[in-house]
C-alpha atoms as one frame of an Amber mdcrd trajectory, in Angstrom:
protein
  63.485 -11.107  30.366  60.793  -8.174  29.861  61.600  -4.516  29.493  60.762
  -3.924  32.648  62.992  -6.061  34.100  65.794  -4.444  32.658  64.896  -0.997
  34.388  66.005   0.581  37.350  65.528   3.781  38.252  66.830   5.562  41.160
  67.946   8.701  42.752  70.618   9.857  45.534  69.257  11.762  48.474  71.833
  13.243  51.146  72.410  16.489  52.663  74.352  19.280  51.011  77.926  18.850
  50.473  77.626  15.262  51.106  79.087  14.625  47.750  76.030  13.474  45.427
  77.234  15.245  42.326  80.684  13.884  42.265  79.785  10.252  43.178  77.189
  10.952  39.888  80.270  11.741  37.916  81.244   8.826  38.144  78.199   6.916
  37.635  78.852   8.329  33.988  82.553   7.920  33.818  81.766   4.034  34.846
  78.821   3.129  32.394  80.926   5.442  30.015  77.723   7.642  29.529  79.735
  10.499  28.769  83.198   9.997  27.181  86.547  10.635  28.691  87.374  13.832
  26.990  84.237  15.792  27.628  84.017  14.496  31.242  83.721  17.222  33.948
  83.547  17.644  37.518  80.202  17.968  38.729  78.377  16.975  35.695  75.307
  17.642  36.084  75.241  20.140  37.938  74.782  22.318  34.679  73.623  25.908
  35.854  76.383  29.000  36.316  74.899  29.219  39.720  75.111  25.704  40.731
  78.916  25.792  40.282  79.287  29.564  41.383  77.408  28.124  45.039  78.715
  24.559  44.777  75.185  23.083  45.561  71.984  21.003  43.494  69.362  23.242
  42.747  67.802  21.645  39.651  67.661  17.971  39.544  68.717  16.440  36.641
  67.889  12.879  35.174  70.737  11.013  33.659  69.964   7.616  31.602  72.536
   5.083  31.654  73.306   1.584  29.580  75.105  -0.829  32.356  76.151  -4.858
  31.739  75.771  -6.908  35.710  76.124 -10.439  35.500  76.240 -10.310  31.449
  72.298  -8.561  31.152  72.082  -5.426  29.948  70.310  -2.595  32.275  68.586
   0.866  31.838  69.698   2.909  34.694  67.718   5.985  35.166  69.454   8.038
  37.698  67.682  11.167  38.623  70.012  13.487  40.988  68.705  15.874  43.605
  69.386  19.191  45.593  70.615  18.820  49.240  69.705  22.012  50.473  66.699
  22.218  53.078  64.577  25.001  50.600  64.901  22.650  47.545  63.431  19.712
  49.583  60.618  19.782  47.390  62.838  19.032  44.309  63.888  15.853  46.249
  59.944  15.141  46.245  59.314  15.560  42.885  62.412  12.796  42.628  61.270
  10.460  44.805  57.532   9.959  43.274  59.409   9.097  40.073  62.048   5.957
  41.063  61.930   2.968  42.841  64.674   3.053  44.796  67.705   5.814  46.691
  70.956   5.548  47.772  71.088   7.929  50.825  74.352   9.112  51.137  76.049
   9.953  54.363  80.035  12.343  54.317  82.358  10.127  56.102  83.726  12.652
  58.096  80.424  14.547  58.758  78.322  11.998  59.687  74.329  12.537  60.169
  72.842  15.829  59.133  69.460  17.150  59.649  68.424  17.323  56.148  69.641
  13.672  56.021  66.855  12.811  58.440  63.792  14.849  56.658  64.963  12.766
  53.097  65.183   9.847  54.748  61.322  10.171  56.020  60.318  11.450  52.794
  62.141   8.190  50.829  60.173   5.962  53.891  56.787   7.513  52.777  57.020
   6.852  48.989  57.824   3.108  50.134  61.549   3.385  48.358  64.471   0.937
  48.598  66.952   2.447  50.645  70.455   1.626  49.897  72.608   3.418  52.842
  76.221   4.808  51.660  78.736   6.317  53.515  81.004   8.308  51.190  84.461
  10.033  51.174  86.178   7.210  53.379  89.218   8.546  51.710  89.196  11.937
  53.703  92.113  11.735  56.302  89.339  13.142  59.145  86.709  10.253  57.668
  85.016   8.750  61.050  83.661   5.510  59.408  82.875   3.549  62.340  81.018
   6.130  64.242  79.108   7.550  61.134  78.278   3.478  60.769  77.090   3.730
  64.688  74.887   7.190  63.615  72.852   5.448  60.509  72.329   2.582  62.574
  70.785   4.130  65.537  68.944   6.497  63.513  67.577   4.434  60.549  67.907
   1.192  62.198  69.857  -0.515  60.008  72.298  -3.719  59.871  76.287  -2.368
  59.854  76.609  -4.788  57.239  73.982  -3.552  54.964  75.859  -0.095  54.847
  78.141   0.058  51.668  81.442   2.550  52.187  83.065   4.437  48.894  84.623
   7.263  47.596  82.964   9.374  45.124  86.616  10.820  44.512  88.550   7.961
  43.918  86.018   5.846  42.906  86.604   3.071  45.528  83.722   0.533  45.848
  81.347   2.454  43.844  80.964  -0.259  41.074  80.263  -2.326  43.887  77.186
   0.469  44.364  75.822  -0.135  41.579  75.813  -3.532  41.775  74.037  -3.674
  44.700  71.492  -0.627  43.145  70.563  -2.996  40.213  70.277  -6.496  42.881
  68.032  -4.406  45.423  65.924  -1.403  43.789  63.413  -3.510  42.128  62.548
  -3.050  38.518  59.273  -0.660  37.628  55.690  -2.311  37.596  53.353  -0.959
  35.261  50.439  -2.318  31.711  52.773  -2.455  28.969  50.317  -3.373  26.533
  47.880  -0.446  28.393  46.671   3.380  27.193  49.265   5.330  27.625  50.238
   7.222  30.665  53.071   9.409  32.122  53.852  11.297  35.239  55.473  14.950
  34.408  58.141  15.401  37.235  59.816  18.571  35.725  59.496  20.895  32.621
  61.135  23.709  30.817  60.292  25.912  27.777  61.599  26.034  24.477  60.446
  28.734  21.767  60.270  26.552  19.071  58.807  23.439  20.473  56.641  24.784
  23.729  56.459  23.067  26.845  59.295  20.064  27.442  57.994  17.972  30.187
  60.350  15.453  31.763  58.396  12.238  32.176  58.296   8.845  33.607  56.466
   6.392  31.793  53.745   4.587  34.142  51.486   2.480  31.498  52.256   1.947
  27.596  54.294   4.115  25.258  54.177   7.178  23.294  55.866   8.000  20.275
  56.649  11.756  18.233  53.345  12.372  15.918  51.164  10.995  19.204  48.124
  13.432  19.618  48.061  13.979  23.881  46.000  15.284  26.662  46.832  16.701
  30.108  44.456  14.920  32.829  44.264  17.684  35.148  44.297  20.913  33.178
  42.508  19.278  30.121  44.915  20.313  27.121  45.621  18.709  24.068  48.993
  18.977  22.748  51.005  17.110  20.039  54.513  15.005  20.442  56.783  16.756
  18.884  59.829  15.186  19.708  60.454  12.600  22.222  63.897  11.445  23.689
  66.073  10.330  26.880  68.469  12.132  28.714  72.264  11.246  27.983  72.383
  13.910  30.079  71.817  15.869  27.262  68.532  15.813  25.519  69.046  12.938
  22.769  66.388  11.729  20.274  64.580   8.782  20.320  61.468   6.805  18.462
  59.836   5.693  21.492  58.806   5.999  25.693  58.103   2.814  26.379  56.629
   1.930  30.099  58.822   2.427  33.311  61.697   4.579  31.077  62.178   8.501
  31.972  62.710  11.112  29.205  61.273  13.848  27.569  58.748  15.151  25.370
  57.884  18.020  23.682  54.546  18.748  23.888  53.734  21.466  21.547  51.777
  23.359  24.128  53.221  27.583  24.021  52.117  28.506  26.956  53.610  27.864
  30.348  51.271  28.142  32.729  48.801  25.229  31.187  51.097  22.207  31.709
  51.669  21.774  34.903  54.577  19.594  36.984  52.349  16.478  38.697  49.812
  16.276  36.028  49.256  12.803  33.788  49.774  13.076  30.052  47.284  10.199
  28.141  46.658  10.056  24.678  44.034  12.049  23.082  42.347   9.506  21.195
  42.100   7.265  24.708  40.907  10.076  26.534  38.067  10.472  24.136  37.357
   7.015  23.782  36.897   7.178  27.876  39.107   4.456  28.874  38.469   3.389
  32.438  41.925   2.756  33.480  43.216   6.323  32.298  42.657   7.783  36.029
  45.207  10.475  37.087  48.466   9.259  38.514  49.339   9.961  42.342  51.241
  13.705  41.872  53.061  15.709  43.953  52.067  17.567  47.322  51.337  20.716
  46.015  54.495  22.809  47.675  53.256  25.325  50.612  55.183  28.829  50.306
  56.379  29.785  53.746  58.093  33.319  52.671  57.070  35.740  50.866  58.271
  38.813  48.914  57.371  41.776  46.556  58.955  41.737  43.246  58.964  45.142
  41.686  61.007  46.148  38.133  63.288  49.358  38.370  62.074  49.832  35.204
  58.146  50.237  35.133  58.268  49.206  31.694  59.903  46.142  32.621  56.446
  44.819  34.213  55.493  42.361  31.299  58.856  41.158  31.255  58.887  40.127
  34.372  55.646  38.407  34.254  57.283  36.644  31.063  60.180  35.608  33.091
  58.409  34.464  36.532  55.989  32.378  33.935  59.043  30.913  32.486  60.884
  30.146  35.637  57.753  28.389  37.314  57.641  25.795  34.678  61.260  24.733
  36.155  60.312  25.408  39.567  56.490  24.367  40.703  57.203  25.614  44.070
  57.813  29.218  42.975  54.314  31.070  43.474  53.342  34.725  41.945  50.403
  37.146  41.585  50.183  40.555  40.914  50.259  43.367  43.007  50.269  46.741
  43.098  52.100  49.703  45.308  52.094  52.929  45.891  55.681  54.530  44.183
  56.911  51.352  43.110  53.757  50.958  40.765  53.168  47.404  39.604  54.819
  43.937  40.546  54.523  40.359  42.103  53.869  39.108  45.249  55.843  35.903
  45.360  55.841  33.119  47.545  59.032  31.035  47.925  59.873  28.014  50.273
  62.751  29.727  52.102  65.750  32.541  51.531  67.879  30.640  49.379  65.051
  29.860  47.569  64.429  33.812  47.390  68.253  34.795  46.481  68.409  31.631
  43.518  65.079  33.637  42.171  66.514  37.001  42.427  69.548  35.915  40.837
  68.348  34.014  37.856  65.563  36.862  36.760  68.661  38.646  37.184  71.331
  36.905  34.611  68.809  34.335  32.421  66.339  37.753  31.780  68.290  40.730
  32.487  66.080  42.135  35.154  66.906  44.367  37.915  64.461  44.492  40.661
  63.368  45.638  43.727  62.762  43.399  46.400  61.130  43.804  49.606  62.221
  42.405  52.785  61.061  38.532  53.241  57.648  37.865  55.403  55.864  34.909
  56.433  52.323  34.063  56.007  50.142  35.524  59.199  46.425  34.901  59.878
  44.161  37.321  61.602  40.556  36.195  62.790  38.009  38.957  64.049  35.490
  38.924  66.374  32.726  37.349  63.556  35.375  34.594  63.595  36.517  35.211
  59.902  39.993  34.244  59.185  41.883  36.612  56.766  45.696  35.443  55.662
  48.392  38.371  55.977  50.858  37.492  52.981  52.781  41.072  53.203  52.413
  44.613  55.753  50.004  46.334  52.781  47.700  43.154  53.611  47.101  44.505
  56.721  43.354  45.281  57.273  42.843  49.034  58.648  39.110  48.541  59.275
  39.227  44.976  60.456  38.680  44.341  63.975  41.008  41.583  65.033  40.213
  39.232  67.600  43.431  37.397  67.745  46.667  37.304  65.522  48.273  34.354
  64.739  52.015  33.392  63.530  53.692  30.240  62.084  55.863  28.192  64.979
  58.862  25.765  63.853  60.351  22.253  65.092  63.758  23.077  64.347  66.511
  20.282  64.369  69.930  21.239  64.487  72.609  18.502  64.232  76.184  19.235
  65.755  79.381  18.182  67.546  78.854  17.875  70.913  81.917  20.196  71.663
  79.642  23.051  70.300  76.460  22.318  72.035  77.105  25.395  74.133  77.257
  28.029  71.404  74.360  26.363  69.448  71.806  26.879  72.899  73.786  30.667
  73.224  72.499  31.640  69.851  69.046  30.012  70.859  68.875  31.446  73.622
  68.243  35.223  72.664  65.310  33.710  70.433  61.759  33.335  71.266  61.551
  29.648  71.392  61.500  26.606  73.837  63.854  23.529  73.723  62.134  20.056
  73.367  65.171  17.684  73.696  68.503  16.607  72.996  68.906  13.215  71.700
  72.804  12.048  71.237  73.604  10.278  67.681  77.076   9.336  68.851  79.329
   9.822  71.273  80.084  13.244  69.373  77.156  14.436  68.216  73.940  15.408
  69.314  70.696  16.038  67.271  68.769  19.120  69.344  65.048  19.873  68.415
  63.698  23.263  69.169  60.454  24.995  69.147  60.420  28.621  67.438  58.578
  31.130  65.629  59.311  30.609  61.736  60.336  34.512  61.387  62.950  33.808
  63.807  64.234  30.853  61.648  64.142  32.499  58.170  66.491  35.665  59.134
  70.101  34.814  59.548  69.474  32.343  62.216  71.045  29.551  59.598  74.321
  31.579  59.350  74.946  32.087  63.376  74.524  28.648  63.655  77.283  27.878
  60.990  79.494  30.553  62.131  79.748  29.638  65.917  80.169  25.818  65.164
  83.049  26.463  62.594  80.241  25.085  59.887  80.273  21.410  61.620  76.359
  21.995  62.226  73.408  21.668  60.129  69.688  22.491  60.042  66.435  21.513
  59.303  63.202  23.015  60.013  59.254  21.675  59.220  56.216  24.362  60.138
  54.547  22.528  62.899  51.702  25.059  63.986  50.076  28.076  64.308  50.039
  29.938  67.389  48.465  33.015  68.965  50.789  35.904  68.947  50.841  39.883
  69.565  51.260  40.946  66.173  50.829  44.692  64.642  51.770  46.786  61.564
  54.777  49.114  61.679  54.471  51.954  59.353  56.932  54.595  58.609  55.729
  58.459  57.583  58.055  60.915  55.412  57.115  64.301  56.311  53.969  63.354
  57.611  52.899  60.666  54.752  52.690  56.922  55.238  54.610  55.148  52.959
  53.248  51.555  52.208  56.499  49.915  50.788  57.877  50.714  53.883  55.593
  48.962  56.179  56.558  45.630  58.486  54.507  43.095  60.569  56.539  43.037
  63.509  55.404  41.649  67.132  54.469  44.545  69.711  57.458  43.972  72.147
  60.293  44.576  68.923  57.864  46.916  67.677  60.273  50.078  68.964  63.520
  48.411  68.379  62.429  47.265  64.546  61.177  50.974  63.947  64.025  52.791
  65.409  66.357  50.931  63.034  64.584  51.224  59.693  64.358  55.282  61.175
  68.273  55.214  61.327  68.847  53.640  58.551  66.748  55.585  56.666  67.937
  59.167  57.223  71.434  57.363  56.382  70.361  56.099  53.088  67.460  59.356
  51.429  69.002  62.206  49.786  68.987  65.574  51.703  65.877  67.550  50.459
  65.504  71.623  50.171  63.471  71.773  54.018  63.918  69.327  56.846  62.006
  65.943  56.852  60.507  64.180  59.828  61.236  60.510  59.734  58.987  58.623
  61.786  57.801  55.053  63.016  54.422  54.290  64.472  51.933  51.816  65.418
  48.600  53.018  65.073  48.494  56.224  65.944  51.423  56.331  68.188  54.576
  57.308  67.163  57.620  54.995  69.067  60.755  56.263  66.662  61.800  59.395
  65.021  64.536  60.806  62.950  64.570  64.092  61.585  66.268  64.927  57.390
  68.103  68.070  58.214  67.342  70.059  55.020  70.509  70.835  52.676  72.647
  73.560  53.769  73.306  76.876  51.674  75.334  79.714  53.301  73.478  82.638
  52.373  75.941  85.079  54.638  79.508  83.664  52.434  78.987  86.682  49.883
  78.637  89.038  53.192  82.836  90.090  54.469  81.686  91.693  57.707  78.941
  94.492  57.463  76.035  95.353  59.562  74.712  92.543  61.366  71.034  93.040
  61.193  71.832  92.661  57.537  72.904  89.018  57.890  69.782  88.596  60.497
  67.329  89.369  58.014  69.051  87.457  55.230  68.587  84.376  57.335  64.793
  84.962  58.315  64.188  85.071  54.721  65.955  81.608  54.532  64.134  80.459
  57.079  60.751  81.867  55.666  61.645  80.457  52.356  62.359  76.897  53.802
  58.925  77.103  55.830  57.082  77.921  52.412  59.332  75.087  50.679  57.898
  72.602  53.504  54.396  73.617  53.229  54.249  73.608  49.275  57.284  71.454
  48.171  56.958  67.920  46.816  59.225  65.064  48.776  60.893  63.286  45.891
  62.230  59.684  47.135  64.383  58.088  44.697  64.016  54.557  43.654  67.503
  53.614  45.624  66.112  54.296  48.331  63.447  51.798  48.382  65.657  49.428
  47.088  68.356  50.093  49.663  65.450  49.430  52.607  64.221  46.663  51.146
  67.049  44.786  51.067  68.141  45.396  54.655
């Protein structure tokens, strides 16, 4: 028997919740990759904030040493985030196995996110091993989560394995059945040497660690390298597998996954999807060392300023968006700069978990506290010469651009629930911009409903009204389908008579007063009280549709007066008043930093 032959590598796909990381625990418990006394509930599920949350947000590969029918296997399990904003971690996954188990809660049934994996698994040509798990669960509908997969993935009963990730029932029958169907990994042993990168982090001592499958030959630590696509040479400095933790080894050989230290310092020049050769068969031209298929470069559908409280923070943060790109290839940043908030990133995320995961680790891994501004999608504007301009953020906005037509991002959202809350669902759809396309019925008690709708609309809190009027029995999934025409304009906000840019919002016309009389309201709630009164006001173009007015701070300048002549006190107060007018005319507005921070975040 070759290597190869004794290789399987594989992942588990399934929505959130569905109970991938516990069914991986014991994977390890079962192949006794990780002993009995250092053996933890969700395993690999190794960040704070992945146990804090109880979700995947970094996969993590696993190898594993497994005896079937008296051969010894390699078992490369590679485990994967269920939420819809980390579907392009699942990707990444996919492009590097052979094979998925697509796992399916017992007592749950179908999800939408179960559906978008499931295409994505079909289009890298995977073997798809269906599960059903927690058939242990007192509420567990087996049968009728059998009836969903079949209709939907159209699939033999018989083919669809039942266990319990808990308890452990049946799953040593699972991986049986992985090793018998997920064929082994193809690939020129004796070839020049390539690997696909599929993830990386940064170490200060050794550079860039890229996690790699092996497609063609083997590398070992002293190898001189070279990166296909951003042409760097690095240097193996230590190579290894994952047991989860990084362990040491001599060799990659072809079709194994591990890692490899590549020498390289800086971040931003090894890049997730590239091919890694060796350096002396990239100079000797070999004709075989073409680029491996990569990854779909990950589109950013919301965006959002990133600003340090601290000005002097700014490199910092740069260091620390650098870093956490090298983890996360869908995380996308440039510089930009603002009036009173000085200088920071734009950055481009795939959703608002996405968003709050980024906010939080900048936060706790580099100590940053920032200032974020409230989460846009991407707009285009054409004008009458026809020239298309993208609108990432309001400050985008042209002022001299003459714009023949706006245009906005539009949704096919699928929303999977019990049919007993199929009313609620089209209640909270039904204030929303959007037009139903159809209902299809999964069971008897569920229904799958698809839904046409502005992508703005989606990425607010339109996840958590869906949760909160079906008890949390629904789920959603959402893919951008188009863009279509829409009445778009800029809403700016003026303190005392000055625009001020942070402030600014791409709203459509018709919410265009509601949207402005809020942030008004909300701020003359939140900025400090200043010496003279402030005008707070919303417009669009040159009209003005909201307004608040700052009443200045309050000093009594009768309390020393006890009675006495009253024009007295009246010409006390007109000197006040003078004072105030004088105050207005020459005074500087100060806004504190809260304050932007406070409106940002609303």
């Amino acid at each position: 028997m070759s290597n190869l032959e004794n290789i399987r590598n594989f992942c588990i796909i399934a929505h959130i919740d569905h109970g991938k990381s516990t069914l991986a625990d014991r994977f390890l418990e079962i192949t006794e990759t990780i002993p009995e006394g250092k053996m933890r509930p969700q395993y690999l599920d190794m960040m704070d904030l992945e146990r804090e949350k109880g979700i995947t947000i970094k996969m993590k590969p696993v190898r594993m040493d497994y005896v079937f029918n008296n051969k010894p296997y390699i078992l490369n399990l590679i485990d994967t985030p269920g939420h819809v904003d980390f579907s392009y971690e699942v990707s990444r996954s996919l492009a590097a196995v052979e094979g998925t188990i697509l796992l399916v809660d017992a007592a749950k049934g179908i999800q939408a996110q179960t559906i978008a994996n499931l295409e994505l698994a079909r289009r890298q040509g995977l073997v798809i091993i269906p599960v059903i798990n927690k058939i242990d669960l007192p509420q567990a509908k087996i049968e009728e989560t059998k009836e969903e997969i079949v209709k939907i993935f159209n699939i033999a009963p018989e083919e669809i394995i039942l266990v319990s990730g808990k308890t452990g029932e049946n799953v040593e029958s699972l991986l049986n059945a992985m090793v018998e169907k997920v064929p082994p990994p193809t690939g020129k042993v004796e070839g020049p040497f390539r690997a696909l990168i599929f993830d990386s982090e940064y170490d200060s001592h050794r550079g860039v660690i890229s996690f790699i499958r092996v497609v063609d030959g083997e590398i070992r630590k002293g190898d001189k390298i070279h990166l296909l696509s951003n042409d760097v040479d690095g240097e193996v400095l230590e190579i290894g597998y994952f047991k989860p933790e990084m362990t040491k080894a001599e060799v990659l050989k072809t079709g194994e996954a591990g890692y490899l230290a590549t020498g390289v310092k800086e971040p931003g020049r090894v890049k997730v999807g590239d091919t890694i050769t060796k350096l002396e068969d990239f100079k000797a031209k070999e004709t075989s060392l073409l680029p491996l298929p990569g990854y779909q470069e990950p589109r950013s559908v919301v965006f959002a300023s990133f600003y340090p409280e601290d000005p002097n923070e700014f490199e910092l943060l740069r260091d620390a968006l650098t870093r956490l790109k090298l983890s996360d290839a869908s995380l996308f940043f440039e510089p930009e700069t603002k009036e009173m908030l000085g200088r920071g990133f734009r950055c481009g995320f795939l959703g608002l978990l996405h968003t709050e995961i980024t906010t939080e680790r900048l936060s706790r891994e580099f100590g940053l506290n920032l200032i974020i501004s409230s989460p846009s999608v991407l707009y285009k504007i054409i004008n009458k010469k026809k020239e298309e301009k993208s609108i990432f953020t309001a400050s985008d906005w042209p002022e001299q651009f003459q714009i023949e037509e706006a245009r906005e991002p539009w949704t096919i959202l699928k929303i999977t629930t019990p049919i007993i809350y199929i009313g609620q669902v089209f209640e909270v759809l039904s204030k929303l911009s959007g037009s139903h396309i159809e209902t299809k019925h999964l069971s008897q008690e569920k229904v799958l409903i698809s839904y046409n709708l502005p992508l703005r609309e989606v990425i607010t809190n339109l996840y958590e009204n869906i949760k909160n009027v079906t008890s949390g029995f629904a789920s959603t999934d959402y893919q951008i389908s188009e863009y279509r025409i829409s009445e778009l304009a800029k809403l700016d906000i003026l303190i005392a008579g000055k625009k001020i840019e942070a402030f600014a919002k791409i709203v459509p016309e018709s919410i265009a007063h509601q949207e402005g009389k809020k942030m008004v309201q909300k701020l003359k709630q939140t900025m400090p009280r200043q010496q003279f009164s402030v005008p707070l006001q919303a417009v669009v173009g040159a009209k003005i549709i909201a307004r608040e007015t700052l009443s200045a701070k309050g000093k009594d300048v009768l309390a020393p007066l006890y009675g006495g002549d009253y024009t007295r006190k009246l010409k006390l107060l007109q000197r006040q008043k003078k004072g105030k007018a004088e105050l207005k005319e020459k005074g500087q507005l100060h806004i504190p930093q809260k304050v932007f921070l406070d409106m940002l975040k609303s």
